[in-house]
N, C-alpha and C positions, 0 to 999 in steps of 0.2 A: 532544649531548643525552645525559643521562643513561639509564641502560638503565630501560624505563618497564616496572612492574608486569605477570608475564603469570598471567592468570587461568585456572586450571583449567578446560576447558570441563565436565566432565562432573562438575566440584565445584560450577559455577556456577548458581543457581537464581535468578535477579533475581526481585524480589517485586511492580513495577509492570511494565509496558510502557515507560513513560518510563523505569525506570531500564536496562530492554536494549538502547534505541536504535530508533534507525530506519533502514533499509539504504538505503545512500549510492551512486547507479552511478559511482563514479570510475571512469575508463580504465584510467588507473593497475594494472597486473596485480596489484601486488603489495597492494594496497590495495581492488582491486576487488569492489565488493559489502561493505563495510567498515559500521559502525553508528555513526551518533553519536550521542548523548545529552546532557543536560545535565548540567555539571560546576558543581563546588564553585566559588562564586566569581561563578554566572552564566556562566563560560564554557565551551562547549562542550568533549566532549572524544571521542576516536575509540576504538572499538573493533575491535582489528584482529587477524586470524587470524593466528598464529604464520606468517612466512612460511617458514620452515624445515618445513612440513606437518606438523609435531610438534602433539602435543595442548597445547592453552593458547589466551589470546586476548592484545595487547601492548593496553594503555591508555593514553592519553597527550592532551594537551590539543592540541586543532584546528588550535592559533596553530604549533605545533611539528611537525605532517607534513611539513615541510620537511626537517629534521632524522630523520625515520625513512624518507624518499623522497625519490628526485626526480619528482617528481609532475609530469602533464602538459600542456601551455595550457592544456587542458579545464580539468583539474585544479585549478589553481591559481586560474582564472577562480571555478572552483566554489567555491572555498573561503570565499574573497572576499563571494560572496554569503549562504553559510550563516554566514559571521560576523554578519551584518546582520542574521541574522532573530530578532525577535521571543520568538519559540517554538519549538521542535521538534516536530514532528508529520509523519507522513506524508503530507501534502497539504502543508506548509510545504514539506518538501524537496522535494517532485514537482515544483515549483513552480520552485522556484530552480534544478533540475535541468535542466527545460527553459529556464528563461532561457538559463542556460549555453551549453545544447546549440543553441539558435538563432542565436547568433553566429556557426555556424560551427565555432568548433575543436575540434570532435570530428569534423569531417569534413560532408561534404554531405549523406551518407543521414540523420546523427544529426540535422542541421538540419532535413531536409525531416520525417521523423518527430516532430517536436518541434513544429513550423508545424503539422502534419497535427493531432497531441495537442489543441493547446491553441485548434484550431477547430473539432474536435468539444467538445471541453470547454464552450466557449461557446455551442456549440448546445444540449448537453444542458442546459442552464442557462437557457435560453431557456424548452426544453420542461418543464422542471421548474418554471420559475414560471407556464407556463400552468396547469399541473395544478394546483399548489396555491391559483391564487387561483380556478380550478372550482370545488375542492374544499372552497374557504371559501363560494364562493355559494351552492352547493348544500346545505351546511350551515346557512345561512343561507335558505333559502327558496328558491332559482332555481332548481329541478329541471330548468327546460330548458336552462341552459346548456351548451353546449360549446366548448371546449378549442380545437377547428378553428377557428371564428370569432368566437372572444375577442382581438379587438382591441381597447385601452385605447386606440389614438390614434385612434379615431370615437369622436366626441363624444357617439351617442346610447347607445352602450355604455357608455362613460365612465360617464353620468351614471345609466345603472342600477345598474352597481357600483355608484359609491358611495350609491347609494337605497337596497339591500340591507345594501349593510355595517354603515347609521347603526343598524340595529339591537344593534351591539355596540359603539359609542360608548360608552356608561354602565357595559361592563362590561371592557373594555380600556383606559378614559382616552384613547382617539387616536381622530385622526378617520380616514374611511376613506383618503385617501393618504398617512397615519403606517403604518395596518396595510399596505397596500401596500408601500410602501418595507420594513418587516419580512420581506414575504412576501419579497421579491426578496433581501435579505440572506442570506436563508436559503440560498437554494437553492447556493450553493456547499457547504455542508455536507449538504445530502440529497440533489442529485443521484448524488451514488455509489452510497445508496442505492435509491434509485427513492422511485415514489410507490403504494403497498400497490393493488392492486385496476386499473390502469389500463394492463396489458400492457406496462410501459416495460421494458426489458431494461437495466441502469443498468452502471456499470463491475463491481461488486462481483461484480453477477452472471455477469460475463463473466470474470471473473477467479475465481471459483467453477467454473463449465464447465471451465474450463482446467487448473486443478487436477483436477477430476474426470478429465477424459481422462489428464492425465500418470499419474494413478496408475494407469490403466490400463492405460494403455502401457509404464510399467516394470514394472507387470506380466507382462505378455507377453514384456516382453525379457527378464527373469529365467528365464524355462524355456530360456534357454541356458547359464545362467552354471552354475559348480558350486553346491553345497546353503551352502557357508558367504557366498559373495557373494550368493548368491540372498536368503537371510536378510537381511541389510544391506540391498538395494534392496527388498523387502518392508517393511520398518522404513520406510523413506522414503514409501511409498505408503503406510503406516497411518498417519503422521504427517500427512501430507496430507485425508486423509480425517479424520482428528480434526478440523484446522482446518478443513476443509469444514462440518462438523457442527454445531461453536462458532460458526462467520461465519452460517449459517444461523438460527440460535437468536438470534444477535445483530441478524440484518439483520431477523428478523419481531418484534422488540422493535422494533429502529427504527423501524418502517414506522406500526406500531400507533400510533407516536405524531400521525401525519396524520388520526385517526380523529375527533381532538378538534381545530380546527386556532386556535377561540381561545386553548386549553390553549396549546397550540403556542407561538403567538406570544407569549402572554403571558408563559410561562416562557424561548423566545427573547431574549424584549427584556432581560427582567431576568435575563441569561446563567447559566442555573439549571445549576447543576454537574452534577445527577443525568441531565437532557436530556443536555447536550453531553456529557456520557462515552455515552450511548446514542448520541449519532447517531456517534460516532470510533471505536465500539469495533469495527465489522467493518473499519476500517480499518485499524487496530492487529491487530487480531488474523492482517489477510492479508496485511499487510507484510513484503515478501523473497521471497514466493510468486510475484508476476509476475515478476521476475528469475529465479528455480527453473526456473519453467513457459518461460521463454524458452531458457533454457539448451538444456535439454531437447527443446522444438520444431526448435530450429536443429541440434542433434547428430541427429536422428533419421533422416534422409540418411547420416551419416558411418560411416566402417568399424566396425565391432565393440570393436576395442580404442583408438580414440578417443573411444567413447560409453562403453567401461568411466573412462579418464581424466575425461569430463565428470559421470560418474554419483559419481564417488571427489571430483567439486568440488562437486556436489551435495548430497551427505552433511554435510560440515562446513559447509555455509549452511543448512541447516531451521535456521529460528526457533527459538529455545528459548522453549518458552512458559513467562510468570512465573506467581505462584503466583495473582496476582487472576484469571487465565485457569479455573481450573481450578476445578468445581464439589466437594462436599462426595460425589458419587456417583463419582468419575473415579478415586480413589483410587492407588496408584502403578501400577498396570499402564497405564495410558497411554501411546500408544505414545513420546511425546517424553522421557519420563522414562528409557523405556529404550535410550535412543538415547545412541551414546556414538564417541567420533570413531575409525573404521576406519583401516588402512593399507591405499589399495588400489597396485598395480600402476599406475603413471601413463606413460604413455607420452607425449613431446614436453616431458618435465617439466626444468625449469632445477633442478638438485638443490640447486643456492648460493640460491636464494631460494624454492623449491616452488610455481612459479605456470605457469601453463601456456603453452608460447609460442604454441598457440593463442587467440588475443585473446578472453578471456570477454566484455569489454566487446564486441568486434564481432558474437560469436555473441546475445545479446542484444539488442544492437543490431537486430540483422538481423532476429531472428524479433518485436520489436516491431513493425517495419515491414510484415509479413506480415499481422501481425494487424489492424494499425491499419483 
């Protein structure tokens, strides 16, 4: 394969999201934690950190990571799958990621973790379409209903819902189990979010916390380091708390849209661009962060100078946020803007390829399963 494209990290400004990618958990060291995005042509293509730990990123189309690696079962099986899809987006890949990872060949934990994901995932989705179709009745006239004993398969419930709903017949075009079916469509796109006002605690939000404590806690481990590493892991922790700030601004814009819920559906059905950038954009915005935050978690046991190695891996994966991120007030002191890739001290590091012979995928691995 011919030597692919490497892009200046700290020249590099992407102007969407879609065009920075989305973080990919290959096993794969050298590759791990890597971005795809959509490429010229319809096909996909990888964005991948210089493995010599040198500043740059190597570019190159999906079909051809063969040719830049030798990529692992996992790997390969993954690949396989993000050919197939659709779209890219970060619930696209989350998706295919854990298919991957429940066959098996990333090992047993990554299975069991993966089975574990993707039956809370369905729970929450469960609970998310109870809420909103409350939250459409209650809008609708049923102030007493609740959530707890909304069940759609008794019949005498059944037929109050749709008694209720016919009131938005004439102004929706469907009838009440058309907007039903809408409602339950939905909810793989808002359960991340939660639903505004009803105490649900949703991924984002967990994935917010998590964030919040890490920057806390390289906080704290920095009043060891000297003043110029210190600075750098600071930088990481303002970075962090930047996207905490934007995912928050972004998740009570989401939320707000449950306020109106035949709004909702209406602009739902008829897949309105400005909704669905609102309900992906705190997903977009915290993509790569649960990988950070796991890194991180799982190092926080380890000795001193392999948490500096995981902190030195941690640096060159902050998100670079694009420029539709960034409001007209943020102006360039923002901490991502000043962020630019360090050399740290690596210890257990293969110097022919710069990836760490401690398994990032495993540490990842491990503290998902912690938290799951």
């Amino acid at each position: 394969m011919q030597q692919p494209p490497l892009i200046p990290r700290a020249k590099w400004q992407p102007a969407t999201f879609a065009e920075r990618g989305v973080t990919v958990p290959f096993t794969t060291p050298v590759i791990a934690l890597a971005r795809l995005r959509p490429g010229d042509g319809g096909q996909p293509e990888m964005i991948v950190a210089n493995p010599s730990g040198a500043e740059g990123s190597y570019v190159f189309p999906l079909r051809s990571l063969k040719d830049f690696t030798t990529p692992s079962m996992h790997d390969r099986l993954l690949v396989d799958i993000l050919l197939e899809l659709p779209a890219i987006s970060p619930s696209d890949v989350r998706r295919a990621a854990r298919d991957a990872a429940r066959t098996g060949a990333a090992g047993r934990a990554a299975a069991k973790s993966a089975k574990a994901a993707a039956a809370r995932e369905a729970q929450e989705h469960l609970l998310t379409n109870l809420l909103l179709i409350t939250r459409l009745l209650r809008q609708a006239g049923f102030a007493e209903v609740d959530w707890r004993r909304l069940d759609l398969g008794d019949r005498e419930i059944r037929a109050t819902t749709r008694r209720y709903l016919t009131r938005y017949e004439t102004k929706l075009g469907m009838k009440p189990d058309a907007m039903l079916a809408v409602v339950e469509e939905m909810c793989p796109s808002i359960a991340p979010i939660g639903v505004a006002g009803e105490g649900f605690k949703a991924a984002h939000d967990v994935t917010i916390e998590r964030l919040q404590q890490m920057a806390a806690s390289l906080r704290d481990w920095a009043r060891g380091e000297a003043h110029d590493q210190a600075k750098g892991v600071e930088l990481i922790a303002s970075c962090a708390e930047f996207t905490v700030a934007k995912a928050l601004d972004a998740l009570a814009l989401a939320r707000s849209r449950t306020d109106d819920m035949v709004s909702l559906i209406s602009s739902f059905r008829a897949r309105d661009k400005t909704l669905l950038r609102d309900l992906c954009a705190p997903d977009w915005l915290l993509d790569g962060w649960t990988e950070i935050a796991a890194l991180w978690e799982a190092a926080v046991k380890e000795e001193r100078e392999a948490q500096r190695g995981v902190v030195a891996r941690i640096e060159t994966l902050v998100p670079v946020l694009p420029r539709e991120a960034f409001g007209e007030t943020d102006g360039e002191s923002a901490p991502h803007r000043q962020l630019t890739q360090r050399r740290w001290v690596k210890l257990n590091e293969d110097w022919r390829s710069g990836s760490l012979s401690l398994d990032d995928g495993a540490r990842v691995e491990q503290a998902k399963g912690l938290a799951a």
